[in-house]
C-alpha positions in Angstrom: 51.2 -81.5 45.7 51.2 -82.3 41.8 48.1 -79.9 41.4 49.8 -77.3 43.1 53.1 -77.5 41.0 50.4 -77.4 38.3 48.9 -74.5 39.1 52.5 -72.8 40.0 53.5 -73.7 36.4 50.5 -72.4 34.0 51.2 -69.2 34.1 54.9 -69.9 32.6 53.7 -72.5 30.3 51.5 -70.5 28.7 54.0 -67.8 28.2 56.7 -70.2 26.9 53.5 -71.2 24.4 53.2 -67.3 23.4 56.7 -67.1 22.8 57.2 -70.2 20.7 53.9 -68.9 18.4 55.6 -65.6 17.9 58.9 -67.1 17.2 57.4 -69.4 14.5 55.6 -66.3 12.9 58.5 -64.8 12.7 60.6 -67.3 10.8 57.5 -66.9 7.9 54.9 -64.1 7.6 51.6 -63.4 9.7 48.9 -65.5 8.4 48.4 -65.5 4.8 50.0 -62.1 3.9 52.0 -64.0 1.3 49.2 -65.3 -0.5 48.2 -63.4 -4.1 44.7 -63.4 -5.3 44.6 -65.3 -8.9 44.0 -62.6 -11.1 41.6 -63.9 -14.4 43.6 -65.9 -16.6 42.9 -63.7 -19.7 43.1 -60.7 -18.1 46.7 -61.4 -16.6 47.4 -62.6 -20.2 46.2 -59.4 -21.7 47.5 -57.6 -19.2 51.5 -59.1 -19.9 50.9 -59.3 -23.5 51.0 -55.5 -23.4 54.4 -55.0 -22.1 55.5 -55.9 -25.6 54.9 -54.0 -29.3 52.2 -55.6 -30.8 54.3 -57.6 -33.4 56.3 -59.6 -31.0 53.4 -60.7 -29.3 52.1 -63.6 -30.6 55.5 -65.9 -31.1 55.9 -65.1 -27.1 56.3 -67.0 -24.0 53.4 -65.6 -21.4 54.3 -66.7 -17.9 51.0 -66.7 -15.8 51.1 -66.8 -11.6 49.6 -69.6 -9.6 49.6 -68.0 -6.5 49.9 -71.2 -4.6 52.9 -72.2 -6.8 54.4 -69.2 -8.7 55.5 -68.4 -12.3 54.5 -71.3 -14.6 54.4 -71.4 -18.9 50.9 -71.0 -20.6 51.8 -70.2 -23.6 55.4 -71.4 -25.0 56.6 -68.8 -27.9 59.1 -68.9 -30.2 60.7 -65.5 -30.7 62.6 -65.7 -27.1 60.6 -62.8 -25.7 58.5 -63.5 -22.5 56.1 -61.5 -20.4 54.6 -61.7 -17.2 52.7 -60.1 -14.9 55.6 -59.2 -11.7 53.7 -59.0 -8.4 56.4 -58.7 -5.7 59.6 -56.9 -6.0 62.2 -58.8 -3.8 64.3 -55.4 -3.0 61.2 -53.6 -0.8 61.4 -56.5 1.2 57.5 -56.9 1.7 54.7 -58.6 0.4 52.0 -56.5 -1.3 48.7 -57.4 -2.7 48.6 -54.3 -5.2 51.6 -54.5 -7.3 51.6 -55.5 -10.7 53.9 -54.8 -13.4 53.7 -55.9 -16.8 56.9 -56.7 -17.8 59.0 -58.8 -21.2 62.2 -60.0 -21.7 64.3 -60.3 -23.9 66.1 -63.8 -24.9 69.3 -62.4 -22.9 66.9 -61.1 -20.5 64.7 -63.8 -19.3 67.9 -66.2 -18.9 69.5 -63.7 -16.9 67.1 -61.7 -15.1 63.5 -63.7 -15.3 65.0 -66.4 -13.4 65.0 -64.3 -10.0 60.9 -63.2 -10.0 60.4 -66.8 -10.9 62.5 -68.0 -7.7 60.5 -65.2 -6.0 57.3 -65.9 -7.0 58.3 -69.4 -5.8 59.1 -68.5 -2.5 56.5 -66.2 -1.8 54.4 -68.8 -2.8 55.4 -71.4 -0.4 54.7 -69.5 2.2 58.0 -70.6 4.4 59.8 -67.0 4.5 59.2 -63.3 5.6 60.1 -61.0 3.2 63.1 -60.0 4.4 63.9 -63.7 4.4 63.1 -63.4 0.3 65.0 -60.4 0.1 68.5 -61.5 1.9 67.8 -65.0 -0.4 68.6 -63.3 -3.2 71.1 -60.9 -2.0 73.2 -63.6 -0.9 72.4 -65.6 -4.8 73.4 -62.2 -6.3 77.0 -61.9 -4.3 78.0 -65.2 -4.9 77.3 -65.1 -8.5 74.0 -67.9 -8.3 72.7 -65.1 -10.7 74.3 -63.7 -13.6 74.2 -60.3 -15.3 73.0 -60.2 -18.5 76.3 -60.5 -20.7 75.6 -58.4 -23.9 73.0 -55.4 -24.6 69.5 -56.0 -24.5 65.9 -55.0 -23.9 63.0 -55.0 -21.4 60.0 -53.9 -23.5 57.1 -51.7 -21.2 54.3 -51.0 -23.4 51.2 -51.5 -21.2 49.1 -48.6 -20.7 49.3 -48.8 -17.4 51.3 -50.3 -14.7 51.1 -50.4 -10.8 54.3 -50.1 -9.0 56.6 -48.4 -6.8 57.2 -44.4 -7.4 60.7 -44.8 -6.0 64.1 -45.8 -7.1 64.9 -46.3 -3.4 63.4 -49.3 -1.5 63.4 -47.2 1.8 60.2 -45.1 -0.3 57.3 -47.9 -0.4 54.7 -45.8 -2.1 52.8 -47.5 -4.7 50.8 -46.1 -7.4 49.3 -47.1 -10.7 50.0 -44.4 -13.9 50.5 -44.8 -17.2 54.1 -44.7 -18.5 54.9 -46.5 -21.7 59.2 -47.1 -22.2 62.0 -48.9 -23.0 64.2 -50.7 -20.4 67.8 -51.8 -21.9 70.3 -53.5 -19.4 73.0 -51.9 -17.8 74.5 -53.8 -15.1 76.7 -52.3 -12.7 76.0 -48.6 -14.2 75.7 -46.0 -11.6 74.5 -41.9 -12.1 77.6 -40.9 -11.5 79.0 -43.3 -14.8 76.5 -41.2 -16.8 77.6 -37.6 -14.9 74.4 -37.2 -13.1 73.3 -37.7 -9.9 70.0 -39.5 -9.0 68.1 -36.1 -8.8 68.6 -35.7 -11.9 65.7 -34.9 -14.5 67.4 -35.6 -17.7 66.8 -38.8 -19.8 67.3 -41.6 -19.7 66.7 -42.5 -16.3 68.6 -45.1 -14.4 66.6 -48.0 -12.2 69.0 -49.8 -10.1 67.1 -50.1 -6.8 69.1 -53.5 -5.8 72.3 -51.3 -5.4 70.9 -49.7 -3.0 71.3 -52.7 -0.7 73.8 -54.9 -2.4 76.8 -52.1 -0.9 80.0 -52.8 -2.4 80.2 -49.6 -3.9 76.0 -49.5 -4.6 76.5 -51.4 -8.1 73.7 -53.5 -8.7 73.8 -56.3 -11.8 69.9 -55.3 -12.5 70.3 -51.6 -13.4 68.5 -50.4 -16.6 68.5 -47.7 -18.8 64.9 -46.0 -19.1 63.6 -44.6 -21.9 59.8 -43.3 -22.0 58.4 -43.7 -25.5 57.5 -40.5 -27.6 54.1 -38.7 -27.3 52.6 -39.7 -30.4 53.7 -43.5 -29.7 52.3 -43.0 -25.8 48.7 -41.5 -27.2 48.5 -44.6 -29.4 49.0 -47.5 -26.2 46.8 -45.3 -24.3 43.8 -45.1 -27.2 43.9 -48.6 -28.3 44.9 -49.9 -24.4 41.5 -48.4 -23.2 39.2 -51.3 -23.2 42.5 -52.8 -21.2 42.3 -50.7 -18.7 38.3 -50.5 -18.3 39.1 -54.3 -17.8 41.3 -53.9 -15.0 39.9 -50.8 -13.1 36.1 -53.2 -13.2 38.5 -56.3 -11.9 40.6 -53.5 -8.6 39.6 -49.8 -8.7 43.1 -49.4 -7.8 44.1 -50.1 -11.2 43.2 -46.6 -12.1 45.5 -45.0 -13.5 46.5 -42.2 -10.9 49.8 -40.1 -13.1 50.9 -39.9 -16.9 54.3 -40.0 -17.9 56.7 -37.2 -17.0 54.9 -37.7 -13.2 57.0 -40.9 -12.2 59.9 -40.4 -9.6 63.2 -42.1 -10.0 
């Protein structure tokens, strides 16, 4: 009688088994997806050190990412600029192996806004939540004011000859490419196109990045908007010529480092 019941019983068990796995993949991520390969330490230095013009580089903090941790110090500076390397962006709300953004800060900047790719990075890291998990984290930080807005003016420097990221201001657009596109990033939280008399089809400068008010609602005003403004030609054709050996570098380490566009080509 028992090995009947048995038998009856299987059939459900093991679908009460299949349910349960899918249920606990769901509260993280399929298998490993989350994880980042460690990129060389000196290239990801190189690599962050270019975000910023030459002269501020060597009094600055350089974040580095242990993949299995997240952001941590390796160089402490003394100007109150830092740079990094960002490899997930928390508003597209999925984990990619092929982004990588050389970004600095600021002093005003990496108190304000560095502190949310470091929690990020962190939870990425851990391996515990889905993207979307990530994403609603730090919308929920953002509305009940966990993170602050940078209080005065300031600036996001974007020097690297190259950068791989998404083309989109919108995080319903998840194409990624890598081009070349040397600016200027000052903060301007809350600032919306139609504050500046534009709209977001707009082609004049400077551009507006605010791609967290796009989800945040309450009137689509994000606290991480910036002001973009690409660098001139003459300054762009000097990153490029002395970034070459750079971008040999990276384009020998992922072929999809190569840069695809030039500046001009990028979509807001």
């Amino acid at each position: 009688m028992i090995k009947n019941l048995l038998s009856i019983l299987r059939p459900y068990t093991l679908w009460v088994l299949l349910i349960f796995t899918a249920a606990l993949q769901g509260i993280g991520q399929t298998p490993n997806d989350w994880k980042l390969e460690k990129m060389p330490a000196d290239l990801e230095t190189d690599f962050a050190l270019s975000s910023l013009p030459p002269q501020l580089r060597n009094a600055a903090t350089i974040y580095l990412l242990d993949p299995a941790k997240g952001y941590y110090i390796s160089k402490q500076g003394t100007n109150g600029f830092v740079c990094f390397i960002a490899r997930t962006e928390w508003e597209w709300a999925e984990f990619r192996q092929d982004v990588a953004t050389p970004i600095s800060y600021d002093a005003e900047g990496s108190k304000t806004i560095m502190p949310v790719y470091i929690d990020v990075a962190s939870m990425r890291a851990s391996g515990k939540s889905s993207p979307t998990q990530i994403r609603d984290t730090i919308i929920a930080r953002i509305k009940r004011g966990y993170y602050k807005a940078p209080s005065r003016p300031g600036i996001s420097y974007m020097e690297a000859p190259m950068m791989r990221v998404y083309t989109s201001n919108n995080p319903g657009n998840n194409h990624v490419a890598s081009m070349s596109m040397p600016h200027y990033m000052y903060y301007a939280p809350y600032l919306t196109y139609s504050d500046l008399g534009l709209d977001s089809n707009s082609t004049l400068q400077p551009f507006l990045v605010n791609p967290d008010a796009m989800i945040l609602g309450d009137g689509k005003k994000g606290p991480y908007a910036y002001l973009i403004t690409p660098l001139n030609e003459a300054e762009t054709a000097k990153i490029r010529e002395s970034g070459q050996a750079l971008l040999k570098r990276l384009e020998d380490y992922k072929p999809y480092f190569k840069v695809e566009s030039m500046a001009g080509d990028h979509q807001h």
